[in-house]
matplotlib code that plots the C-alpha trace (Angstrom):
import matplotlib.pyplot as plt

x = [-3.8, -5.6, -7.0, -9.4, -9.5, -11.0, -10.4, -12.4, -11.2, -8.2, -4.8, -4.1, -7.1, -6.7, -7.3, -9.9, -9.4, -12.7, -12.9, -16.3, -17.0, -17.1, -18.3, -18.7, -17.8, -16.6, -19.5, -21.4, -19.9, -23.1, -22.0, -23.7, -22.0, -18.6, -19.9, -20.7, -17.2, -15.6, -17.8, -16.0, -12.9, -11.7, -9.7, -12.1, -10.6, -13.0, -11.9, -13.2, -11.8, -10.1, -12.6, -15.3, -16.2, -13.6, -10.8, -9.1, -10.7, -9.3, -9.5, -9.7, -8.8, -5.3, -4.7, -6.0, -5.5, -6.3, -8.1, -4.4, -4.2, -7.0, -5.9, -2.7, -4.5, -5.3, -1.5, -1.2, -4.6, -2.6, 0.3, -1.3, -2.4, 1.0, -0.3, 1.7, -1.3, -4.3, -8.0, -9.4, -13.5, -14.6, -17.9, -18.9, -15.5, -13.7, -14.1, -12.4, -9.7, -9.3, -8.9, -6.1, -4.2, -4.8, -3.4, -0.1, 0.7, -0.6, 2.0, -0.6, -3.5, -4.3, -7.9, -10.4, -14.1, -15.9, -19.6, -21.4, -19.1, -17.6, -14.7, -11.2, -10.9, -14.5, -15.0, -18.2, -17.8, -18.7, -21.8, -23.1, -22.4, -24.2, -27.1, -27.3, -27.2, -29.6, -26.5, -26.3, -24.3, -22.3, -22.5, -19.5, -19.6, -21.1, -24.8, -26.3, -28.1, -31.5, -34.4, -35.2, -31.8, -31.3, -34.6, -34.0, -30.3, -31.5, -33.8, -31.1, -28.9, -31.3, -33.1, -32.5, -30.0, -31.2, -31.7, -30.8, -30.1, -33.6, -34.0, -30.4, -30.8, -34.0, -32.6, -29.7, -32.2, -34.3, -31.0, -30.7, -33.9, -33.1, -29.8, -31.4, -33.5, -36.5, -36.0, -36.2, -38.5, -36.7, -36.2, -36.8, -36.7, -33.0, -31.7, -32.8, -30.3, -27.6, -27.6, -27.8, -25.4, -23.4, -24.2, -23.6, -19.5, -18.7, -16.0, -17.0, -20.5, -19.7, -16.0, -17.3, -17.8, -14.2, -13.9, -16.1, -12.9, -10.1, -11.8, -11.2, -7.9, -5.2, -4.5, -6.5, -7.2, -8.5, -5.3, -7.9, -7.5, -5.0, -7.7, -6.0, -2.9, -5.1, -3.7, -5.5, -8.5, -11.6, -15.5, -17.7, -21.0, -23.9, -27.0, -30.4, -32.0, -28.3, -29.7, -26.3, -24.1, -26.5, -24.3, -21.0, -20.1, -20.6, -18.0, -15.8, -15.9, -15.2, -12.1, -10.2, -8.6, -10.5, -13.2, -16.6, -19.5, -22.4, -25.6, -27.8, -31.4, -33.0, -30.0, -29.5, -26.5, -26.4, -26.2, -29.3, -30.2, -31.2, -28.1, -25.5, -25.8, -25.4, -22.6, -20.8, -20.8, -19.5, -16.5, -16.0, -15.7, -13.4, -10.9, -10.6, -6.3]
y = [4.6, 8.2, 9.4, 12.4, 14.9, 18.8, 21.3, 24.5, 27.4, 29.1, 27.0, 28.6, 26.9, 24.0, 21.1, 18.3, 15.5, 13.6, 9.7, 8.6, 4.8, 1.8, 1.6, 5.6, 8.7, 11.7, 13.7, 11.6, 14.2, 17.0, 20.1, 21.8, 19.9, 21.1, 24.6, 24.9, 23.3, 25.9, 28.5, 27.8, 28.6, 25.5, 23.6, 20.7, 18.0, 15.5, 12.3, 9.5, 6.2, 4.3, 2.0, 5.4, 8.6, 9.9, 8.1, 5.4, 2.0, -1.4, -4.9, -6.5, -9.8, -8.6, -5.8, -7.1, -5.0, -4.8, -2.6, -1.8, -0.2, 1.4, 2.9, 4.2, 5.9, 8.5, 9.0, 10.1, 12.6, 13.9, 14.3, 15.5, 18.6, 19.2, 18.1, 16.1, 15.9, 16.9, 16.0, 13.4, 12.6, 9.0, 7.6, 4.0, 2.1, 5.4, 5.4, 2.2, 4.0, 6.8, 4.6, 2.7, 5.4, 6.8, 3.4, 3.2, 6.9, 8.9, 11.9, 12.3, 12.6, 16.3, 15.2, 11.9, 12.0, 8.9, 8.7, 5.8, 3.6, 0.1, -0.3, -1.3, -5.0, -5.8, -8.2, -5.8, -7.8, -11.2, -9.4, -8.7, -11.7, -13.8, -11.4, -12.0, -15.7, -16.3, -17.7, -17.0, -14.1, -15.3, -13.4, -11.3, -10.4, -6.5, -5.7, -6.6, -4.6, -3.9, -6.2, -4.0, -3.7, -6.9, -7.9, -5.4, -6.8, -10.3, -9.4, -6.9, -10.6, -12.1, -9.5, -9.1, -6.5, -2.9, -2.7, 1.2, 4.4, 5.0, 1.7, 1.6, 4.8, 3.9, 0.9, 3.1, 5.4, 2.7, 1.4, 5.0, 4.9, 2.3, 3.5, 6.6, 5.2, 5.9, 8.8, 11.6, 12.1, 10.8, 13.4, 11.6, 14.2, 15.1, 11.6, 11.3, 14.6, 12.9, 9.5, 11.1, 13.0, 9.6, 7.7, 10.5, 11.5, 7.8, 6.3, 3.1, 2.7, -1.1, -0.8, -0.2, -4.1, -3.9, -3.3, -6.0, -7.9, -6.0, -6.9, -10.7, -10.1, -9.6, -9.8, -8.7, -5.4, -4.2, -5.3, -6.4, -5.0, -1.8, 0.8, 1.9, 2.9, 6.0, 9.2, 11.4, 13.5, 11.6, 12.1, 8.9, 10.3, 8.0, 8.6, 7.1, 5.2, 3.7, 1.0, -0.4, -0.4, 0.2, 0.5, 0.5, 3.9, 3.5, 0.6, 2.5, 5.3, 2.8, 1.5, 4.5, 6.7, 9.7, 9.5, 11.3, 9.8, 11.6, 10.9, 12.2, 12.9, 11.1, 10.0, 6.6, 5.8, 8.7, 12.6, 14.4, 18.2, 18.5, 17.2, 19.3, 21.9, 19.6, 17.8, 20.9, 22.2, 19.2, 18.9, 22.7, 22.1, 19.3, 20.5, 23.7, 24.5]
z = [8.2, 7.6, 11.0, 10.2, 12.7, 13.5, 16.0, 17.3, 19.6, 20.4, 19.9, 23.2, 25.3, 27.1, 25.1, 25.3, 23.0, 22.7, 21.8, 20.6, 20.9, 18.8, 15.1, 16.2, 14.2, 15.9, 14.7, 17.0, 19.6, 18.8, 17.3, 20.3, 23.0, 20.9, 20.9, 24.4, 25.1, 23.1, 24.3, 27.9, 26.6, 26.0, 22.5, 21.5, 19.5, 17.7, 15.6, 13.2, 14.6, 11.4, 9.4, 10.3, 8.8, 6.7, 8.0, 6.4, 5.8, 5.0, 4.0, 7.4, 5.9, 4.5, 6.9, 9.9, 13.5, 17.4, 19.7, 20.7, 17.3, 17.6, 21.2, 19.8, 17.1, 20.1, 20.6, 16.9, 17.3, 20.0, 18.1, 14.9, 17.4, 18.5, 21.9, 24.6, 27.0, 27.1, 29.0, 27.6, 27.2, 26.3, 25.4, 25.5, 24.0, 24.0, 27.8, 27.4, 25.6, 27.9, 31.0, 29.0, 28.4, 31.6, 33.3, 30.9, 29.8, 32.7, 31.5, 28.6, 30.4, 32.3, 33.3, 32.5, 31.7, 31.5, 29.9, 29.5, 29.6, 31.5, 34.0, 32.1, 32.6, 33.7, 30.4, 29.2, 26.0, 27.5, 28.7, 25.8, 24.3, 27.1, 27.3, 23.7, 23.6, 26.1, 29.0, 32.5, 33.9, 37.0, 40.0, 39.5, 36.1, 35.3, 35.4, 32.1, 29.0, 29.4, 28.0, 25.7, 24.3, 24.5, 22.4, 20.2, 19.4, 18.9, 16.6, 14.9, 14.0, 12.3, 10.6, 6.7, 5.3, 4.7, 0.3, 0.4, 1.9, 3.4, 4.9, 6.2, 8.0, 9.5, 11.1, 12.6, 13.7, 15.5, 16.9, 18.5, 19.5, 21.9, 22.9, 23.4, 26.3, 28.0, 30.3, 27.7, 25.0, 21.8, 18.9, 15.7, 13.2, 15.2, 14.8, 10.6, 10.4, 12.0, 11.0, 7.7, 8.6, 9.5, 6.4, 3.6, 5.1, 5.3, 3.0, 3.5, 6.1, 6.0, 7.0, 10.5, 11.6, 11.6, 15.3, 15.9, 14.2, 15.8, 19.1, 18.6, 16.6, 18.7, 22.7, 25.2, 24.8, 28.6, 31.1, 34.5, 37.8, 37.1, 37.6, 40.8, 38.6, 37.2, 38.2, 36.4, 38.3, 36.8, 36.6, 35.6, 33.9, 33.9, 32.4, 35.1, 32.2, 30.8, 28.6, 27.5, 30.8, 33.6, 36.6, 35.2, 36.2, 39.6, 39.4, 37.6, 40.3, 42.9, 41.6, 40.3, 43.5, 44.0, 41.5, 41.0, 39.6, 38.3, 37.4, 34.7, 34.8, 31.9, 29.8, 28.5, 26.2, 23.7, 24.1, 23.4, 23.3, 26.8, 28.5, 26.3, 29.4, 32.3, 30.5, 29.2, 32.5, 34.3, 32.1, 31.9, 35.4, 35.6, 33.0, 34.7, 35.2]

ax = plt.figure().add_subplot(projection="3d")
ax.plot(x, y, z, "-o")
ax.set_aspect("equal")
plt.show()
């Protein structure tokens, strides 16, 4: 499997390996964000997961894998690099991703940053799926989606496939719209360049749903109650208008030693313009050596 990867700044800085979420491209990482990161002196790593981007795709049904496959595609980034460590920055899944390495390989990991994202082990997949089908959360399970995401996701299964380019990428942009949330004024004419952006360096758009796949594949992919085995010095971002995983950073937080949560004026589930400085400058921060 063919893992496409790019790098700015010095091959001296300290590095910061960033893993985007599910069904994500690495580009999803704004140039901007990158460019501030780099700015601050520091060697920014960006990757396509496989079945994204320009990475390699497959036929699911006779090469079939597991989120655990996906996970150890961060060990070979890392290699690639000629890296042994370095601080890793997760959003949504790829916080996911980060905790689990940080749990089973904490010799890889110099620092974690968690963005949006749910507490290893929490079952945030059973979540969804009961928000979606209508069922009752139980007391203990995480806080749920939003309505609006919700609504908008129910009607997302049943709607009719997209017949071409245009249509296609103004269903993904109304799927950011939502994601984007409702605390900050939503940039439409930003989000048609890069889910354009998205759709035109894809090998395979469709290959994608994969993870969906991978996620009911193999084994249980998020090991429960281990969180207290992180080592690594950690900051939970959490955006105030989270549509996706309202709360979850604050459990997160909780449960790994030492952790700092932050908050985010306005941000929901994706990283627009106006949070590149706040965010650059908290992870600047944290990755400091």
């Amino acid at each position: 499997m063919t893992i496409w990867s790019e790098e700015f700044g010095a091959e001296k800085d300290t590095p910061i390996l960033l893993i985007m979420g599910s069904m994500s491209q690495g580009v999803l990482w704004p140039d901007e964000l990158v460019g501030r990161l780099t700015a601050g002196g520091r060697r920014v790593i960006r990757y396509d997961h496989r079945d994204t981007g320009r990475s390699g795709t497959v036929d699911f049904a006779t090469a079939p894998y597991t989120w655990e496959d996906i996970k150890n595609d961060v060990y070979r980034v890392l290699a690639a690099h000629g890296l042994d460590s370095a601080h890793l920055v997760g959003h949504s899944a790829g916080g996911l991703l980060g905790q689990c390495i940080a749990v089973e390989a904490p010799e890889r990991v110099r620092s974690l940053t968690v963005i949006a994202s749910s507490p290893l082990g929490g079952g945030e997949g059973q979540v969804l799926l009961r928000a979606l089908t209508g069922q009752e959360q139980p007391e203990e399970s995480l806080p749920a989606p939003r309505p609006e995401f919700v609504e908008f996701f129910r009607a997302l299964m049943t709607a009719p496939p997209a017949q071409d380019r245009r249509e296609l990428i103004d269903n993904m942009i109304a799927e950011q719209r939502v994601l984007h949330g409702t605390g900050l004024p939503f940039d439409e004419d930003a989000a048609r360049r890069q889910q354009e952006r998205v759709y035109d360096r894809a090998v395979d758009l469709s290959a994608a749903a994969n993870h969906r796949l991978a996620a009911a594949a193999g084994p249980e992919f998020e090991p429960v109650g281990v969180l207290h085995r992180v080592q690594a010095p950690t900051l939970v971002i959490e955006g105030s208008h989270e549509p996706v995983k309202p709360g979850h950073g604050a459990i997160i937080a909780e449960r790994v030693p030492g952790a700092r949560l932050k908050i985010v004026a306005g941000m929901g589930h994706t990283l627009p313009l106006e949070t590149h400085q706040e965010l650059a400058e908290a992870i600047l921060d944290h990755t400091a050596e």
